[in-house]
C-alpha positions as CSV (number, residue, x, y, z in Angstrom):
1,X,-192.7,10.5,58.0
2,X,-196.0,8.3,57.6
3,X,-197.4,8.5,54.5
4,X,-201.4,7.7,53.4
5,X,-201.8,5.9,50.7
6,X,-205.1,6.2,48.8
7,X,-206.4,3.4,47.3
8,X,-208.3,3.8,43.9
9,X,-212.0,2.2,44.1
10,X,-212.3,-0.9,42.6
11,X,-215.0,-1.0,39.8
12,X,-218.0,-2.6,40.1
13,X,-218.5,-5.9,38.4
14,X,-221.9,-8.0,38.0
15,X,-220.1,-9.9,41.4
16,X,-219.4,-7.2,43.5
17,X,-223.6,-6.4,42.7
18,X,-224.6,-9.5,44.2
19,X,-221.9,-9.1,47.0
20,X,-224.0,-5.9,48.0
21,X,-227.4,-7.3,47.6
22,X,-226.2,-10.2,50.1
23,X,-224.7,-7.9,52.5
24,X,-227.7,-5.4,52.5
25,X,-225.9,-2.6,50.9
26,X,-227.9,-0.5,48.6
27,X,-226.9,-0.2,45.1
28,X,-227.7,2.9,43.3
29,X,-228.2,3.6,39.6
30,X,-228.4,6.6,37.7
31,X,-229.0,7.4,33.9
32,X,-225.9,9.6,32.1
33,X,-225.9,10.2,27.7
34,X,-222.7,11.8,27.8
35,X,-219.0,12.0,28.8
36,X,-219.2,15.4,31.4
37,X,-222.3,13.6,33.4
38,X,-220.5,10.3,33.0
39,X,-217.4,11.6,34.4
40,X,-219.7,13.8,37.7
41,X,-222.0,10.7,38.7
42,X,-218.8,8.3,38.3
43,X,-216.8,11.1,40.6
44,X,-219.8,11.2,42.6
45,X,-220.3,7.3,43.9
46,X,-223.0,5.9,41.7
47,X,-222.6,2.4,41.3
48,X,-224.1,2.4,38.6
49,X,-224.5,3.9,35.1
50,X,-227.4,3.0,32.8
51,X,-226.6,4.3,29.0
52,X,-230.9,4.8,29.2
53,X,-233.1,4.2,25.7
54,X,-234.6,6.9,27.3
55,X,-232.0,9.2,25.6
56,X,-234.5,9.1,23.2
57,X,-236.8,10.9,25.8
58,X,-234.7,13.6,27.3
59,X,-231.6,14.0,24.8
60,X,-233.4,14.0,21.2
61,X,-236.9,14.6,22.4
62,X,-238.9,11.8,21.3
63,X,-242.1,10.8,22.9
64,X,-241.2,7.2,23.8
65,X,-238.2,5.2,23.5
66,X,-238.8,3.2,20.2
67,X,-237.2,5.8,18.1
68,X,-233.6,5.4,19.0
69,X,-231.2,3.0,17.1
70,X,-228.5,0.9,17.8
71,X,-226.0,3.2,16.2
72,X,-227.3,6.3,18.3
73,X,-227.1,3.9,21.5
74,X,-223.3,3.4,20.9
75,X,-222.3,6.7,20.4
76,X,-223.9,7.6,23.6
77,X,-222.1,4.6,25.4
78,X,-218.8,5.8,23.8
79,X,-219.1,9.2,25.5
80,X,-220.0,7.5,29.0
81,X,-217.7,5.1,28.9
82,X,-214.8,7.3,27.8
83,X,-216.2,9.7,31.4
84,X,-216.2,6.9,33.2
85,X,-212.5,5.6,32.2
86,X,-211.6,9.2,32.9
87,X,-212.5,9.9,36.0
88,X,-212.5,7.4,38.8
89,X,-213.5,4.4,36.9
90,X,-215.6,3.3,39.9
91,X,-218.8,2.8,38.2
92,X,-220.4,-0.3,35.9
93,X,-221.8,0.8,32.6
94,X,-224.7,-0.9,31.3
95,X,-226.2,-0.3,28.2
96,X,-230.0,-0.9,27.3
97,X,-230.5,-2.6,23.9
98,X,-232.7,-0.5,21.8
99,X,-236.6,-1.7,20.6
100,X,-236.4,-4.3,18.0
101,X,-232.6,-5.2,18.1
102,X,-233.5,-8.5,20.0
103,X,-237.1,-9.3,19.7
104,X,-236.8,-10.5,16.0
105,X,-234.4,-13.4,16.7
106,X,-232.0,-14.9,18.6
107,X,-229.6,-15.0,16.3
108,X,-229.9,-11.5,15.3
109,X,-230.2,-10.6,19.0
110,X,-227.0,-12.5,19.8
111,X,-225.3,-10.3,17.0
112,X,-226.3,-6.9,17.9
113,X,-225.3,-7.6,21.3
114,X,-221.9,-8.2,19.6
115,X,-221.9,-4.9,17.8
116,X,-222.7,-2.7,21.1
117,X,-220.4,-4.6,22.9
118,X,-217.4,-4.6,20.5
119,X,-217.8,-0.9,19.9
120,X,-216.9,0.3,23.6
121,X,-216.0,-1.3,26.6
122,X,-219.5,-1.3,28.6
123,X,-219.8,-3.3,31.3
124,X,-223.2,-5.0,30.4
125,X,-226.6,-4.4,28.6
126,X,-230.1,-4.5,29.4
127,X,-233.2,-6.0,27.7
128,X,-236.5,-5.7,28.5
129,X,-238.7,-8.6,29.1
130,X,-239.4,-11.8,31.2
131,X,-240.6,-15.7,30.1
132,X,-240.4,-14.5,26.4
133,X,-237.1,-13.6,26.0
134,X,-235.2,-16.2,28.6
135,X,-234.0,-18.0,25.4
136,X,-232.3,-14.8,24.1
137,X,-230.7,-13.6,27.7
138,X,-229.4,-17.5,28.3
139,X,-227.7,-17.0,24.4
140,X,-226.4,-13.6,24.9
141,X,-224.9,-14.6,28.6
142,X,-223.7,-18.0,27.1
143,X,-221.2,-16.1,25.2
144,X,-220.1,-14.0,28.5
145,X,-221.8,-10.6,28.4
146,X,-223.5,-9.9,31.1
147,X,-227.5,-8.5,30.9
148,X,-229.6,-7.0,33.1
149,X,-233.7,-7.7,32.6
150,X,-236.2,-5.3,32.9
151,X,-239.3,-6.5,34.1
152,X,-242.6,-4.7,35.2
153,X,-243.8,-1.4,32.9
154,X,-241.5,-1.9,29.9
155,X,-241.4,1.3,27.7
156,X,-240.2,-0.5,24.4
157,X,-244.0,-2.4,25.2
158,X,-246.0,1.2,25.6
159,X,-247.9,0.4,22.6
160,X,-249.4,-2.4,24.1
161,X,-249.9,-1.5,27.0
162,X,-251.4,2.1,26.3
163,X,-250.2,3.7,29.6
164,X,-247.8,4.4,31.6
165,X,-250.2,3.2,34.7
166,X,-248.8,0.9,37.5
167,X,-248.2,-3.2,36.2
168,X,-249.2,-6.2,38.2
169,X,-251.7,-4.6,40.5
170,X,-254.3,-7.8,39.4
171,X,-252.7,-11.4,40.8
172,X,-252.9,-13.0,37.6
173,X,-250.0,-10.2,36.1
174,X,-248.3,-10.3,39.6
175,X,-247.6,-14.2,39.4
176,X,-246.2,-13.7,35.9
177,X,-244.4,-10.9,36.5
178,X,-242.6,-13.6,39.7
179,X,-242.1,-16.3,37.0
180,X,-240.5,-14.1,34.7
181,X,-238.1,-13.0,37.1
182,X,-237.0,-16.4,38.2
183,X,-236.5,-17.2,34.8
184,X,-234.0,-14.1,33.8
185,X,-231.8,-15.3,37.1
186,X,-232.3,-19.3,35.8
187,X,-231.2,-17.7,32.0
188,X,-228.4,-16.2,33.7
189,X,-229.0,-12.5,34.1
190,X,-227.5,-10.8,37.1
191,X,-230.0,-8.7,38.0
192,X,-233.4,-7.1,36.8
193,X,-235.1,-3.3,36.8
194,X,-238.3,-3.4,38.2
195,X,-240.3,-0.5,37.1
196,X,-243.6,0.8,38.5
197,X,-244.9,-2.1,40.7
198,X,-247.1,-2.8,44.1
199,X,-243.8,-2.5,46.7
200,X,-245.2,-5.2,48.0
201,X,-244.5,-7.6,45.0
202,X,-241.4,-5.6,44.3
203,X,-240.5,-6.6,47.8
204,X,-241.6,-10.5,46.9
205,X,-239.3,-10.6,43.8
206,X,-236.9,-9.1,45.4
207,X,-236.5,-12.2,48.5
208,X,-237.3,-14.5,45.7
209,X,-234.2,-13.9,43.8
210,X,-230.7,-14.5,44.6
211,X,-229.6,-11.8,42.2
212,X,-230.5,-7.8,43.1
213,X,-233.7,-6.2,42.2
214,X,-233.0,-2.4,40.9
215,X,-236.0,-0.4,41.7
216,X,-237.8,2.4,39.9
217,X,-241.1,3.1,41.2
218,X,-241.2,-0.1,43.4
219,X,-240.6,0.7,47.1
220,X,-237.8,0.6,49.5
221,X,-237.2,-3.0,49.5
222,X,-235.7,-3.4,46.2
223,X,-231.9,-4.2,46.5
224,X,-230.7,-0.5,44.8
225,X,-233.0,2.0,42.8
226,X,-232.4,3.5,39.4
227,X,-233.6,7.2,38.1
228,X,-233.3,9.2,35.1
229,X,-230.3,11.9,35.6
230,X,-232.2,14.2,34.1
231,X,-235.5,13.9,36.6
232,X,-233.7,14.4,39.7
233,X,-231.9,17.4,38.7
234,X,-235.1,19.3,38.0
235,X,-234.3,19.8,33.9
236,X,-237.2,18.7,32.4
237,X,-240.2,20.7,34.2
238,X,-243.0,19.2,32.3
239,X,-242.3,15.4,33.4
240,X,-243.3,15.0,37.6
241,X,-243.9,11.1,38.1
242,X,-244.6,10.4,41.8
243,X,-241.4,8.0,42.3
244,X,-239.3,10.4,41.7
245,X,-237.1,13.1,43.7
246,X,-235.8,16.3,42.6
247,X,-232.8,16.7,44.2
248,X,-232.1,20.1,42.4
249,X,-233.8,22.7,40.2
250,X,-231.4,23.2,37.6
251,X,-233.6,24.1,35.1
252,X,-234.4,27.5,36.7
253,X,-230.5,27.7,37.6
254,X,-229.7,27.2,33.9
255,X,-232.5,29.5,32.5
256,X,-231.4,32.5,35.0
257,X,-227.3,31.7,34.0
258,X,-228.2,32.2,29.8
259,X,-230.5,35.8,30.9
260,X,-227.7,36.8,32.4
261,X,-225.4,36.2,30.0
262,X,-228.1,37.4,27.2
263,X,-228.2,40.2,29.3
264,X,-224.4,41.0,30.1
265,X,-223.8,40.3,26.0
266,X,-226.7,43.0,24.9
267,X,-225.5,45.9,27.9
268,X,-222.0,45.4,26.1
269,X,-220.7,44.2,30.2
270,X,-219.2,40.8,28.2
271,X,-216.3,40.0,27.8
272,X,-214.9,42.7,29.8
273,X,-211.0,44.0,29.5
274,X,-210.2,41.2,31.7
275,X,-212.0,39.0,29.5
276,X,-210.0,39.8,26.5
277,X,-206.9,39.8,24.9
């Protein structure tokens, strides 16, 4: 009797990344804060998963992403990781280093990349930042973990910029924004966000570089594209950002579940007899 054998997926390393980028395949990215999304978008096929500062945003609420510490950003990679390892582990798990854990020095940078890493087993992290931090990405790599840049709008930088409007739109930012991206790849990063940009130079960086370009409001032509979880599930009805899309309304689907159950609680229908012991 023939018998299939299913092979497990392999999980996705920093190599098998640029493997897709040079074959054309699309790599796609999603945002997950805890271990029962982990363990759906690693089930599901994301490549993948970005532990997001922007926990800050959707998980305790904040109104940018500076609040949230190192501390809180491990405890959410510890219930990702845990999903991810639990399910098919398929999916890469990078982790975004929080505002002001790598901007002081390099030394301290070097150490708090340390600490997240030592305190899970992510895949990689992600710091935010071009020309000004190539220093701190070629020390952090140096000692073999992997990071990510993040060029373009940078919402640990919202404060300076005083908007969340589309970057490099004038030539001058546009040429930086190039040379900043060839020197994360030259300071060893194996691949860089680009957030909010002209597709057009989002498409220039992207042929530029030899490593993929992971797109969030930057076009089609960016090797893979990255979105908050929360966004394209339709939870969060106030925030409607023209790159993204809402795949689902689960907002309405959760708020008409709890009136039901409000419902069934007060009209004495819950728990039933089958319901109970």
């Amino acid at each position: 009797m023939n018998r299939r054998v299913q092979h497990k997926a392999a999980h996705v390393t920093t190599r098998r990344l640029l493997d897709m980028k040079q074959g054309k395949e699309k790599i796609s990215v999603l945002t997950a804060y805890d271990y029962t999304m982990a363990r759906i978008l690693d089930r599901a096929g994301v490549d993948v998963i970005l532990v997001g500062d922007s926990a800050s945003n959707v998980f305790a609420g904040h109104s940018t992403t500076l609040p949230i510490t190192i501390e809180e950003m491990i405890y959410h990679a510890k219930a990702v990781v845990k999903g991810v390892q639990d399910e098919s582990n398929r999916a890469m798990v990078v982790v975004d280093m929080p505002f002001m854990s790598y901007q002081i020095s390099g030394d301290e940078a070097l150490r708090n990349a340390g600490k997240i890493m030592k305190e899970h087993e992510c895949d990689a992290l992600k710091l935010e930042g071009g020309m000004i931090i190539a220093d701190t990405v070629k020390r952090i790599t140096d000692v073999g973990i992997p990071v990510m840049g993040h060029l373009g709008l940078m919402p640990q930088s919202i404060y300076k910029y005083g908007s969340y409007k589309v970057r490099a739109e004038e030539e001058r930012e546009a040429d930086q924004l190039l040379e900043d991206a060839r020197a994360l790849e030259e300071s060893g990063a194996f691949a860089v966000v680009l957030e909010k940009i002209p597709s057009a130079l989002a498409a220039e960086v992207t042929r530029s570089l030899t490593i993929p370009t992971i797109g969030i409001g930057a076009g089609v032509e960016c090797d893979g594209q990255v979105l908050v979880i929360n966004d394209i599930l339709g939870l969060n009805r106030e925030f409607h950002p023209r790159f993204v899309r809402q795949y689902a309304d689960l907002n309405t689907v959760i708020e008409d579940a709890v009136k039901s159950y409000v419902h069934d609680v007060r009209e004495r229908s819950f728990p039933s007899a089958d319901e109970s012991y």
